[in-house]
LOMIGU-950671 format. One record per atom (N, C-alpha, C): residue in one letter; y negated, x negated, z negated. Coordinates in steps of 0.02 Angstrom, whole numbers, padded with zeros to 5 digits, always signed. Each point is the difference from the previous one (the first is absolute). Example, Ala and Ser with C-alpha at 12.3 -4.5 7.8 and 13.67 -1.06 7.14 Angstrom:
a+00284-00660-00390 a-00059+00045+00000 a-00060-00045+00000 s-00053+00018+00036 s-00059-00042-00003 s-00055+00039-00037 
***
This chain:
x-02323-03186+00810 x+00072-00005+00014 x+00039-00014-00064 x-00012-00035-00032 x+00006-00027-00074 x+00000+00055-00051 x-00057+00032+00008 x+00024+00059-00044 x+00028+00074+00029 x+00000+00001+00034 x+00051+00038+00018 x+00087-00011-00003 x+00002-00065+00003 x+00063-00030-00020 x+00032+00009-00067 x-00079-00010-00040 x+00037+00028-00053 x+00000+00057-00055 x-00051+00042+00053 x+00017+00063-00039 x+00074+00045+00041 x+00035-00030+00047 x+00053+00002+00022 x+00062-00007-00036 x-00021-00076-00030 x+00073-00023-00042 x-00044+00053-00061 x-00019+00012-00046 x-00019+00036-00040 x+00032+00081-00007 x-00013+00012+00061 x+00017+00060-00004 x+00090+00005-00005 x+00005-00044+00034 x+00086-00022+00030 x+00031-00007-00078 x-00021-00042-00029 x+00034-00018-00079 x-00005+00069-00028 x-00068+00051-00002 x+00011+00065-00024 x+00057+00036-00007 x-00014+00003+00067 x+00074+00055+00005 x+00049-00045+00001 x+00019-00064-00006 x+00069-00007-00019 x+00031-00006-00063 x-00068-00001-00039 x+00012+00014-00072 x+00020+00072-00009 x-00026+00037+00030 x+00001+00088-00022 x+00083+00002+00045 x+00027-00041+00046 x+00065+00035+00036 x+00044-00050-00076 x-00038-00045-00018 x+00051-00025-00038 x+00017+00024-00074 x-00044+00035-00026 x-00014+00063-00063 x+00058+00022-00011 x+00004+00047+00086 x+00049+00062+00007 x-00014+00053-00015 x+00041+00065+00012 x-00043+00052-00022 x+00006+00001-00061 x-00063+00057-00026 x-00027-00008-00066 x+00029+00070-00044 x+00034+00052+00048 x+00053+00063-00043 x+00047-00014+00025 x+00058+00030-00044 x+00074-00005+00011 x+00010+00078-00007 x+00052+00000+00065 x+00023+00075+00015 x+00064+00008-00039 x-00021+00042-00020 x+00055+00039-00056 x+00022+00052+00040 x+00060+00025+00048 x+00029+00054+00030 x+00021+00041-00054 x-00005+00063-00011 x+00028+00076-00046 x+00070+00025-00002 x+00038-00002-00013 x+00038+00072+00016 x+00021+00037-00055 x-00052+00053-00009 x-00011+00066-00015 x+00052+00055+00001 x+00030+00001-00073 x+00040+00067+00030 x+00000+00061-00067 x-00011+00053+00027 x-00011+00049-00062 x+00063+00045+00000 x+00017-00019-00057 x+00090+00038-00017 x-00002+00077-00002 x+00020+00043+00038 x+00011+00081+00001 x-00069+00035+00034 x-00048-00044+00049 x-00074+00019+00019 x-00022-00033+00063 x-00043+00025+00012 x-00040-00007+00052 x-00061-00060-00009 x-00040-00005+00038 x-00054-00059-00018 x-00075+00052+00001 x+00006+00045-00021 x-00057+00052+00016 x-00048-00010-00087 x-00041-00016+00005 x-00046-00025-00059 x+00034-00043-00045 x+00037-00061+00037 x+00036-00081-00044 x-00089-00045+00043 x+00025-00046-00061 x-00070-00064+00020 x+00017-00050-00021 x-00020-00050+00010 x-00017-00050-00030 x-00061-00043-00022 x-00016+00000-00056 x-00059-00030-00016 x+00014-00066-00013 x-00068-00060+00026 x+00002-00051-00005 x-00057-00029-00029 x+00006-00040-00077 x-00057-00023-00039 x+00010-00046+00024 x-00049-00059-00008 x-00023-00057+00010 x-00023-00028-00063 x+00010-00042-00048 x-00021-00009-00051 x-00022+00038-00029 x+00033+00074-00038 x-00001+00036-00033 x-00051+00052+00013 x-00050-00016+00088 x-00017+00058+00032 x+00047+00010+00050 x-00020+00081+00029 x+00006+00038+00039 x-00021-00022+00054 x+00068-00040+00040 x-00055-00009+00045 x+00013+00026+00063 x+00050+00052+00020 x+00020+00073+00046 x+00051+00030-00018 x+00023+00048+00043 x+00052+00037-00018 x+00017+00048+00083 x+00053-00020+00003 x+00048+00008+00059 x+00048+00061-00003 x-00008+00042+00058 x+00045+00037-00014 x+00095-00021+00012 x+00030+00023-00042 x+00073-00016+00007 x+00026+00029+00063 x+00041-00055+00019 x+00024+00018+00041 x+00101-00079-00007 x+00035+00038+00041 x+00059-00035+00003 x-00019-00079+00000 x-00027-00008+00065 x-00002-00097-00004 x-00077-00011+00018 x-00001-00018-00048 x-00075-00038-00011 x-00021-00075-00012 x-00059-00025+00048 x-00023-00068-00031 x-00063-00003-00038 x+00006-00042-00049 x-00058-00001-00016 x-00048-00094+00009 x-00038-00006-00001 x-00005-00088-00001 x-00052-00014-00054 x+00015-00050-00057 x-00007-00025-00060 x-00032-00063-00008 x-00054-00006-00004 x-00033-00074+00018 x+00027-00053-00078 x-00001-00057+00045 x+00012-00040-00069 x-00033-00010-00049 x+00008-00013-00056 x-00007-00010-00049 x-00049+00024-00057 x+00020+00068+00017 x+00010+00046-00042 x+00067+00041-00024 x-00036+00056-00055 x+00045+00033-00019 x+00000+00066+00020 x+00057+00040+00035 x+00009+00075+00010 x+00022+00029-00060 x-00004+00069+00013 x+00046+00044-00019 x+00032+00067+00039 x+00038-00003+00031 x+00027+00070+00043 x+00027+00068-00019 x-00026+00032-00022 x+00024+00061-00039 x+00034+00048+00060 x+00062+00019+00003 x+00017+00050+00051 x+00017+00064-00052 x-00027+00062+00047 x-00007+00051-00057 x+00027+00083+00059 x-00011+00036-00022 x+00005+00082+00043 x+00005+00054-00062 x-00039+00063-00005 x+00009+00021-00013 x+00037+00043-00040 x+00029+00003-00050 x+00045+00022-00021 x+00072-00055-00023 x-00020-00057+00006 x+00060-00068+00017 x-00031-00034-00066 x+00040-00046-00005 x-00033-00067-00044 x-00038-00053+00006 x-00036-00035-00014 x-00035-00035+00040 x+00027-00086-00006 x+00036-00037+00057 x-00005-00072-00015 x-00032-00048+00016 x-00026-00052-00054 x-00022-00044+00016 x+00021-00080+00000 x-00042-00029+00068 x+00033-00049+00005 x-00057-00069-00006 x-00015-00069-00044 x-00055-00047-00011 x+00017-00036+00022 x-00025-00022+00040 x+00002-00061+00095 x-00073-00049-00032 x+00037-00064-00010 x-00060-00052-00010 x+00024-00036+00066 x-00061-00002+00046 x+00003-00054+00043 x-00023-00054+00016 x-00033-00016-00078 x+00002-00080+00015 x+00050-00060-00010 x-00034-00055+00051 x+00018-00048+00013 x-00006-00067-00025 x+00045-00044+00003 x-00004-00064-00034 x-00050-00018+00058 x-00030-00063-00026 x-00035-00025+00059 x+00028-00054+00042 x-00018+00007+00077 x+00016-00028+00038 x+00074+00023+00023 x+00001+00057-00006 x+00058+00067+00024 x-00016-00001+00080 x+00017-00015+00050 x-00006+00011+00064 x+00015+00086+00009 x-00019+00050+00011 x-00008+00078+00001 x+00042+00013+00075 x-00012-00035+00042 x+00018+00007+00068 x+00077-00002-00026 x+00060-00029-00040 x+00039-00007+00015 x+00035+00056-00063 x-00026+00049-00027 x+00007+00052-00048 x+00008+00059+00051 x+00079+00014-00014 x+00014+00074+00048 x-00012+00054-00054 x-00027+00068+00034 x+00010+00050-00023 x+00042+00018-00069 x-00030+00039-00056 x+00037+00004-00054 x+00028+00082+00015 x+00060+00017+00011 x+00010+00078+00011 x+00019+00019-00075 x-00019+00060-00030 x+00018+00046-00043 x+00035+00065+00001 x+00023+00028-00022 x+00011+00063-00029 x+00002+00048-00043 x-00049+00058+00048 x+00008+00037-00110 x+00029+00054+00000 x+00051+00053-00029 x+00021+00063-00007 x-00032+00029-00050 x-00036+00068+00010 x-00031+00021-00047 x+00052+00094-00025 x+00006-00004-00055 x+00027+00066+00000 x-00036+00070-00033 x+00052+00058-00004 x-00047+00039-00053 x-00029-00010-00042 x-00027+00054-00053 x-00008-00011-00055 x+00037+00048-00024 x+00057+00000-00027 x+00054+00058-00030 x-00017+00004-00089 x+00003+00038-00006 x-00013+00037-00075 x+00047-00048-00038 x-00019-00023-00052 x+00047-00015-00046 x+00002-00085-00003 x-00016-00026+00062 x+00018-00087+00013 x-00053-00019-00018 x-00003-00051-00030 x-00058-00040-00048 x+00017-00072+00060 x-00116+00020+00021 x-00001-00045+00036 x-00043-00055+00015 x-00013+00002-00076 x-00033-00074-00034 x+00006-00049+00020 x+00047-00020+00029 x+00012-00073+00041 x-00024+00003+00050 x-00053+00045+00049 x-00022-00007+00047 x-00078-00004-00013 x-00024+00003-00059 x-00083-00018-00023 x+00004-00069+00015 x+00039-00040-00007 x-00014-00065+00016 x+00022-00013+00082 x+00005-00082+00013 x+00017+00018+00093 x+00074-00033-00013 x+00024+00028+00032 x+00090-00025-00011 x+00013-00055+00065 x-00055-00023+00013 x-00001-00071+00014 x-00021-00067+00020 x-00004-00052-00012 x-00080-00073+00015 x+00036-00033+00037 x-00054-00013+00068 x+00034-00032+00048 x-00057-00043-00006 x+00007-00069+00007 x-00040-00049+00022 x+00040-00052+00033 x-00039-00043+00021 x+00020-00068+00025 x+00035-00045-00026 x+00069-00014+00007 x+00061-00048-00031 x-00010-00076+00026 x-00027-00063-00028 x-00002-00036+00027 x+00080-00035+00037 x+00049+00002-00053 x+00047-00027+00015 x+00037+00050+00053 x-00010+00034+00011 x+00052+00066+00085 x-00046-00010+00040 x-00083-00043-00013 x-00054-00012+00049 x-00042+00082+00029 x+00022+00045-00040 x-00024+00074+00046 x-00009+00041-00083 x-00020+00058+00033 x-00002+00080-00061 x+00067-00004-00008 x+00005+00047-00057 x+00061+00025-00035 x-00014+00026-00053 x+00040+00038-00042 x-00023+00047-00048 x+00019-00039-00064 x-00017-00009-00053 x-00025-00036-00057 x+00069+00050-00046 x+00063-00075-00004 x+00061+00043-00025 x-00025+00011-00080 x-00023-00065-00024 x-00015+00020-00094 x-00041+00078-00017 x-00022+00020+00053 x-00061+00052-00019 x+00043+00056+00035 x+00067+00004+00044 x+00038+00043+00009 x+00049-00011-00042 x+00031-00034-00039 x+00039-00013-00059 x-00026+00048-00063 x-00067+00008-00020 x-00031+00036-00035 x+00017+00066-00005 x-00002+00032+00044 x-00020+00085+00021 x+00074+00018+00026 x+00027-00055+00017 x+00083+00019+00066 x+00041+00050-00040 x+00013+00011-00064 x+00055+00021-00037 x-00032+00076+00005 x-00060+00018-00031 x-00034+00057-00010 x-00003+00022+00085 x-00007-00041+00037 x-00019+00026+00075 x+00044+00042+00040 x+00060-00033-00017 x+00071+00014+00011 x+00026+00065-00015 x-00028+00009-00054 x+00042+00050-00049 x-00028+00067+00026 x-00086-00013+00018 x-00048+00047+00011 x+00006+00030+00091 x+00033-00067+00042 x-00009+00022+00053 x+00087+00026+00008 x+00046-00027-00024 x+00064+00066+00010 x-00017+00052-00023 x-00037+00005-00059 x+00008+00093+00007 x-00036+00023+00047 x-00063-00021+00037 x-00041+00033+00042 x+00071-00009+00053 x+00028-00063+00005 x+00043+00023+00057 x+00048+00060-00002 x+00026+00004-00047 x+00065+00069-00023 x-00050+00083+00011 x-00059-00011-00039 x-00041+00059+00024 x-00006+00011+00074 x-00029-00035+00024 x-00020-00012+00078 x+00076+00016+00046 x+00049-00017-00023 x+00048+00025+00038 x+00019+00076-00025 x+00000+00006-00049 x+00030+00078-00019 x-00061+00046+00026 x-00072-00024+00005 x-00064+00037+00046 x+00044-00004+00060 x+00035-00045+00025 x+00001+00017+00076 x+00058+00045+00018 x+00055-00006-00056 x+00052+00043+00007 x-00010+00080-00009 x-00024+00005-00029 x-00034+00071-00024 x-00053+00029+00082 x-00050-00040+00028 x-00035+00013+00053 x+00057+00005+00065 x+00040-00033-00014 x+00069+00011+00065 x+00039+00056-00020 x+00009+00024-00038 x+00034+00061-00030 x-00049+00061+00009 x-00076+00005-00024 x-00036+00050+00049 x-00001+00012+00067 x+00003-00073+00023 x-00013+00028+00066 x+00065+00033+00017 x+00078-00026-00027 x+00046+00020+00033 x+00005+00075-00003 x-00026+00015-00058 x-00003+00063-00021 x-00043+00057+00032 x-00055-00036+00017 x-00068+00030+00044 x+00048+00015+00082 x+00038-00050+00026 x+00022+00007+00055 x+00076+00058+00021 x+00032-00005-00086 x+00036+00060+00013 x-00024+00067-00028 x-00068+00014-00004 x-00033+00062-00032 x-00019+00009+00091 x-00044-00046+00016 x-00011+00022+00077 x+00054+00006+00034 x+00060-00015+00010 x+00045+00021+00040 x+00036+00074-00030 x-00014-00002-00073 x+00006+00077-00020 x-00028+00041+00040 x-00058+00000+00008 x-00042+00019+00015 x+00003+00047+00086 x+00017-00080+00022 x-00004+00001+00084 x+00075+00058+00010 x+00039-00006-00031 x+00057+00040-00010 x-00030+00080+00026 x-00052-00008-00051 x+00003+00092-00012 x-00026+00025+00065 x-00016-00042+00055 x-00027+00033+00070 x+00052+00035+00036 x+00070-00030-00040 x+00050+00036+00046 x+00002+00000+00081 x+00022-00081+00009 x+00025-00009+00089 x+00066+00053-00001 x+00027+00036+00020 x+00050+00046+00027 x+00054-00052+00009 x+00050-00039-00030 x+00050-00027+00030 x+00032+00050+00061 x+00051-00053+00051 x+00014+00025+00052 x+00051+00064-00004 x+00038+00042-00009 x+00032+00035-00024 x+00047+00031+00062 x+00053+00011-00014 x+00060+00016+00048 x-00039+00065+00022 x+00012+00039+00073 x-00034+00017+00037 x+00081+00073+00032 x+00009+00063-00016 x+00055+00038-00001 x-00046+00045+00064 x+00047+00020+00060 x+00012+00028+00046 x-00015+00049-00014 x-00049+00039+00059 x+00009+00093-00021 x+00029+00030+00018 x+00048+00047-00027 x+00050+00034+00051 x-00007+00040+00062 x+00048-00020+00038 x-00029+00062+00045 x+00000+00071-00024 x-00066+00024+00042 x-00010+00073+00006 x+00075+00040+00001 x+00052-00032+00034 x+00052+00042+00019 x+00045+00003-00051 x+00020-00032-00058 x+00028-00019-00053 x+00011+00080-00018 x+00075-00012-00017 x+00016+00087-00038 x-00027+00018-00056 x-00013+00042+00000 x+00000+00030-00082 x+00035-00022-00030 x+00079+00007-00018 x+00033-00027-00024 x+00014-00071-00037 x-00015-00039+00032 x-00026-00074-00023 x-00048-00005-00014 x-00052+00050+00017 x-00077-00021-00043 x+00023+00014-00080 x+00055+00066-00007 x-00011+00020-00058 x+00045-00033-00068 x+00050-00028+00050 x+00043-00049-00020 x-00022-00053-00029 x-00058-00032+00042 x-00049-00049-00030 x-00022+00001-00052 x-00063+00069-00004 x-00028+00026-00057 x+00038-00004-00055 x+00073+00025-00006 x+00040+00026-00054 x+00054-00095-00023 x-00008-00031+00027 x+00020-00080+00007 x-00068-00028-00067 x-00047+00010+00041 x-00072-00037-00030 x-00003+00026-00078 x+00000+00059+00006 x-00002+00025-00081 x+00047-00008-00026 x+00052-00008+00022 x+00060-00003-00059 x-00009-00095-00007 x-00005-00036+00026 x-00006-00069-00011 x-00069-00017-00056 x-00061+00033+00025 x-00052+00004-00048 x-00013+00039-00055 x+00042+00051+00000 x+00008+00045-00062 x-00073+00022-00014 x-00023+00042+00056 x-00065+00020+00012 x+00003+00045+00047 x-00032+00073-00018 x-00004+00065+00028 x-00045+00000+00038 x+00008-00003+00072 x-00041+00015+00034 x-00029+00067+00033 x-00072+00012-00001 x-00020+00057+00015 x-00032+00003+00076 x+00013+00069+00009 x-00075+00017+00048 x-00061+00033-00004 x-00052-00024-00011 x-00071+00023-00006 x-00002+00025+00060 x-00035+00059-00019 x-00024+00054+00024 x-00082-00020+00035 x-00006+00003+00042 x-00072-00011+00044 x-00012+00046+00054 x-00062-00008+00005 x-00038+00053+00066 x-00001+00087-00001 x+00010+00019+00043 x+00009+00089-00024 x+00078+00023-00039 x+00012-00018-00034 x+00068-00015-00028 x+00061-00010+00034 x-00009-00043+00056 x+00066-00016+00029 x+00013-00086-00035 x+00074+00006-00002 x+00010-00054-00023 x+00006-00071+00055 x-00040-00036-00042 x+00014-00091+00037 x+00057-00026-00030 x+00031-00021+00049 x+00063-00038-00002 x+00019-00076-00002 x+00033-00013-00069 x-00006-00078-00039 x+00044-00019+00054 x-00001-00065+00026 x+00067-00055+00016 x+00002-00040-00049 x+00051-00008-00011 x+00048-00073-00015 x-00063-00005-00070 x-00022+00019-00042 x-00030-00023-00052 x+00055-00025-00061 x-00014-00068-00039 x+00003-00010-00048 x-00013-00054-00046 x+00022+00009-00061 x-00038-00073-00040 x+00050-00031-00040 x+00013-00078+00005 x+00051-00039-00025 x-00021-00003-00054 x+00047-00060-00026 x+00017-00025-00045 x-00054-00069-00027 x-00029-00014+00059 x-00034-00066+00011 x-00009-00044+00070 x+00051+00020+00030 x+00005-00035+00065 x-00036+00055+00043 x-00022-00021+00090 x-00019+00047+00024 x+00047+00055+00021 x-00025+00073-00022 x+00020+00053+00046 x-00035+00030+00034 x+00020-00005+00056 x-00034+00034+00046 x-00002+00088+00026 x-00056+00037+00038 x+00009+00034+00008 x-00043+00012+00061 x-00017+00080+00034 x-00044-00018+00072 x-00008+00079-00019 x-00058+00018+00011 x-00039+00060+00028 x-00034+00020+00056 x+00018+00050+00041 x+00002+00006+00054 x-00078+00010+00021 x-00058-00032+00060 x-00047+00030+00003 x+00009+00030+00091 x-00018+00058-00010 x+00013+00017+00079 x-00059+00002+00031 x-00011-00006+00088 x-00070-00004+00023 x-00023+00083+00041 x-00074-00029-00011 x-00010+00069+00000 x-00022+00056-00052 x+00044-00011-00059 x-00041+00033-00067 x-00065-00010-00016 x-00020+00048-00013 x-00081-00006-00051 x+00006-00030-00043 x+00050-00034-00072 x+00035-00003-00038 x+00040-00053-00009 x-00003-00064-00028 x+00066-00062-00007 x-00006+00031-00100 x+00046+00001+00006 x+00048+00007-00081 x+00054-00067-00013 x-00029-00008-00069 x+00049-00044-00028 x+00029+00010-00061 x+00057+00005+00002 x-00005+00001-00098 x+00057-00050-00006 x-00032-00043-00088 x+00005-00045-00024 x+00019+00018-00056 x+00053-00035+00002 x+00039+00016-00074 x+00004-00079-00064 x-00023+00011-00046 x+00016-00055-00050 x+00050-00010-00043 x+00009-00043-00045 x+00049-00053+00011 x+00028+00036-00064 x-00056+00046-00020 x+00026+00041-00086 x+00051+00060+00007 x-00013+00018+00060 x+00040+00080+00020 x-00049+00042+00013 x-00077-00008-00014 x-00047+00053+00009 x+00001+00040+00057 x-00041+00040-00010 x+00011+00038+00073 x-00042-00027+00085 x+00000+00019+00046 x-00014-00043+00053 x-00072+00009-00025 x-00012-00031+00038 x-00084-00007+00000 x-00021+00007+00091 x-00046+00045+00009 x-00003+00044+00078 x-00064-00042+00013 x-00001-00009+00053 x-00078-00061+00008 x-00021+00036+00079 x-00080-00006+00014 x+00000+00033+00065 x-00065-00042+00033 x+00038-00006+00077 x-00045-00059-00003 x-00048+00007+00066 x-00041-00024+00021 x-00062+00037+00043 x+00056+00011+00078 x-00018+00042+00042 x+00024+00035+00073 x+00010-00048+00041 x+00046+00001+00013 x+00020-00067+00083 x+00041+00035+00057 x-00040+00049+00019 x+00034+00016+00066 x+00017-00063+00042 x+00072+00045+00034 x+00041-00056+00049 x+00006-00068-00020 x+00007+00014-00062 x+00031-00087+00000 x+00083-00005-00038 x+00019-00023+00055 x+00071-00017-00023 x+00012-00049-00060 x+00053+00019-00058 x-00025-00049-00043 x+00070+00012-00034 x+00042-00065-00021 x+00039-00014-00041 x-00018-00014-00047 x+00030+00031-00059 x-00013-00022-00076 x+00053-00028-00047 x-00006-00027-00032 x+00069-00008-00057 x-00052-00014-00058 x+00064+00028-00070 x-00032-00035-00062 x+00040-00034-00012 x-00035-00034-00062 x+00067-00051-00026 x-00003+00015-00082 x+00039+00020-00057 x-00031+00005-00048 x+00014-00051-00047 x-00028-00038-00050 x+00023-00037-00041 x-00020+00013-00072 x+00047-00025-00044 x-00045+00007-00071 x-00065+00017-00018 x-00058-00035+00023 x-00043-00003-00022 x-00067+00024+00062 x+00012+00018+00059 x-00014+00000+00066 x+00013+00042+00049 x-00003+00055+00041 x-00013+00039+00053 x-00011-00050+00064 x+00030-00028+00044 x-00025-00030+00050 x+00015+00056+00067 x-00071-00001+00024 x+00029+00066+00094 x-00028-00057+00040 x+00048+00003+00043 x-00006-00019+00060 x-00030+00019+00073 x-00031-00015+00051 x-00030+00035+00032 x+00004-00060+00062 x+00052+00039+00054 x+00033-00051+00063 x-00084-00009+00035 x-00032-00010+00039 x-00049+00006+00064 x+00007-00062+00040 x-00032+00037+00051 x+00021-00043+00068 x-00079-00016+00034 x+00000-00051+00017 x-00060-00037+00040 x+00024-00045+00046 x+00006+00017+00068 x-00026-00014+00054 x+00107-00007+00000 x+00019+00039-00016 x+00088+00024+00000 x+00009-00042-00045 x-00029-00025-00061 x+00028-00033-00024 x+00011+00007-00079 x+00072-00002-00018 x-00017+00054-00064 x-00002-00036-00084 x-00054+00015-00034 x-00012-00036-00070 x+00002+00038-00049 x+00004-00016-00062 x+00008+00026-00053 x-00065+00010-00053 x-00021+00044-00028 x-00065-00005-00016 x+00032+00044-00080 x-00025-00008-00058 x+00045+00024-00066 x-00077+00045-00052 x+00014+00036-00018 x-00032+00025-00065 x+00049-00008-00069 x-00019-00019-00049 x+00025-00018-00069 x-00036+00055-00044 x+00054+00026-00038 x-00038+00028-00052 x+00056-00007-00088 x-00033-00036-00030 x+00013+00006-00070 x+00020+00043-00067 x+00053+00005-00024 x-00002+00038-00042 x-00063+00002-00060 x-00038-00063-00016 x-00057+00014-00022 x-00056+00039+00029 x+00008+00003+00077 x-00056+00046+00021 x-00043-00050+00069 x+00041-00061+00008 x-00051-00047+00044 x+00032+00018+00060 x-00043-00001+00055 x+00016+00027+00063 x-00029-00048+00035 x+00034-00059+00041 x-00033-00053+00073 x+00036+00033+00071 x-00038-00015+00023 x+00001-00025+00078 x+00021-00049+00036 x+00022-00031+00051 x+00033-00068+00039 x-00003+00014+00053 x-00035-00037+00032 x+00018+00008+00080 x+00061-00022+00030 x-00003-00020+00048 x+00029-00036+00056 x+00025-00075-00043 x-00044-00048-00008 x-00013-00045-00027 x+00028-00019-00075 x+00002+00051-00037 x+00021+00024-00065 x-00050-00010-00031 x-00043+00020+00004 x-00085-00039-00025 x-00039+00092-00029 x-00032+00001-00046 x-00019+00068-00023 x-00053+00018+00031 x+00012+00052-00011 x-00070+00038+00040 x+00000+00059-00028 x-00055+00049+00017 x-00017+00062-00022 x+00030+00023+00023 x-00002+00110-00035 x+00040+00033+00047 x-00009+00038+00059 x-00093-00019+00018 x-00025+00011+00059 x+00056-00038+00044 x-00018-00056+00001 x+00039-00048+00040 x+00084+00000+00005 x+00014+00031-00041 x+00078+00019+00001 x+00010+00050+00057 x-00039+00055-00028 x+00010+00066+00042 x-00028-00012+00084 x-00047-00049-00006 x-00029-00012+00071 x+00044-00039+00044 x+00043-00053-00044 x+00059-00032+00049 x+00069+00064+00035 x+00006+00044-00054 x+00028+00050+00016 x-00012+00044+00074 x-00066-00014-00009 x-00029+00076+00067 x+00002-00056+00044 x-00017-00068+00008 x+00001-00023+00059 x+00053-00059+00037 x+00041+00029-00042 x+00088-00012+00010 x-00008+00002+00079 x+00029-00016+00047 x+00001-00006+00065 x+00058+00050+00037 x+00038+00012-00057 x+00076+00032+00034 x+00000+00069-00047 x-00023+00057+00081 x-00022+00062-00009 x+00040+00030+00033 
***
């Protein structure tokens, strides 16, 4: 009974010596930040009395824990960057109670390495933190930052002035990258919505058709012709002509029933029409209009699905580019053009 008693108190005094120790590392919290980068091959290496004694990959907030009474060294580094270092002595006076020692937090910014900046002041560690008896905790050792502070200074504004004109320059590509792609997206040519001109009636006199005709050319100061098509009977222009810049419109007649839809398209130079022939659509009723502009041929093509009537467009370019649009205004081939055509609903 007796000895059990006192390998009891024995053990008891043990551990109240070891709770009364305290712990034996002090957590040092990180915050890590790499100026103009990512954390993709940054580290930190950690000596222990002038070994190696791991190495951590970088990352934003990191802990590391530092046993007492020794000496570190924390090198934070990445690729292509500078490397800083930081000499952490953590020993202690004796009879330091550890339990009542909070956390020492740091911070390091690491930057490029830009051509030209001399960066000799970073072979050494730009800073010694040990134990201050009189603040009772860590703190960084001002005489030994008094040393290096003037050169440090001088060395880390210019990395700062570089590091910002790197970032101004990377915001200026991209702005640049983003209006090359909207160049870009441009050239698909959505069809803006475009004023939409009546076809005349069938019954309309001669007279005013020709009145029209002879209106259009004298305003555009452009001779209009008639091309000659089929067994030499002539096809007959409406309302063709080409502004100034704004839209003019015009409409070519397709009748149902022909073997035959004819269009001619006139450009914006005075050239002569241009006769286009386009695959057979018996019985299909079909309104057309063009529209001509500067730079552009737009025809129109009314159809109806389920009585209901939409606009479907072919574009063609004075450079030679020719799209499609459905319903939707969305491109498509000219299978699919001609196929919305035949299965127009209103026959």
């Amino acid at each position: 009974m007796v000895k059990r008693l006192l390998i009891f108190l024995f053990v008891s005094l043990f551990f109240s010596k070891a709770n009364a120790a305290g712990p034996k590392s002090l957590l040092v919290p990180v915050l890590f930040t790499i100026e103009n980068g990512n954390y993709d091959l940054s580290y930190v290496i950690v000596k222990k009395n002038g070994v190696a004694l791991f190495t951590k990959i970088g990352e934003k907030n990191m802990k590391l824990k530092l046993e007492y009474g020794n000496e570190y060294l924390l090198c934070f580094g990445k690729e292509g960057y500078i490397t800083k270092q930081i000499l952490f002595n953590t020993s202690l006076p004796e009879g330091i109670d550890t339990t009542a020692l909070e956390p020492y937090k740091i911070g390091v910014r690491i930057f490029k390495q830009y051509e030209g900046v001399n960066i000799v002041i970073y072979n050494q560690p730009v800073g010694f933190i040990h134990f201050i008896p009189e603040d009772e905790g860590f703190g960084y050792d001002t005489d030994y930052t008094k040393s290096i502070l003037s050169e440090l200074e001088i060395t880390e504004n210019i990395l700062i002035q570089k590091s910002k004109e790197e970032k101004e320059k990377q915001n200026s590509d991209v702005l640049a990258k983003k209006k090359e792609v909207i160049r870009e997206s441009e050239k698909t040519e959505v069809i803006p919505e475009v004023k939409k001109e009546l076809a005349h009636d069938s019954t309309s006199s001669s007279i005013e058709k020709n009145n029209r005709k002879e209106q259009i050319a004298t305003n555009d100061s452009v001779q209009i012709k008639k091309p000659i098509v089929g067994e030499g009977d002539e096809q007959p222009v409406t309302n063709l002509g080409v502004g100034d810049g704004e839209d003019s419109k015009g409409k070519v007649s397709m009748d149902s029933g022909e073997d035959k839809i004819q269009q001619h398209l006139y450009v914006a130079s005075g050239e002569e029409p241009i006769e286009e022939k386009k695959s057979v659509l018996p019985e299909v009723e079909t309104i057309t209009r063009e529209i001509i502009e500067k730079n552009r041929k737009i025809t129109e093509v009314e159809v109806y699905f389920e009585e209901k009537k939409s606009i479907i467009r072919k574009v063609v370019y004075n450079w030679g580019g020719v799209y499609y649009y459905n319903i939707d205004n969305k491109t498509i081939s000219e299978d699919q053009f001609y196929s919305i055509i035949k299965n127009s609903k209103r026959r």
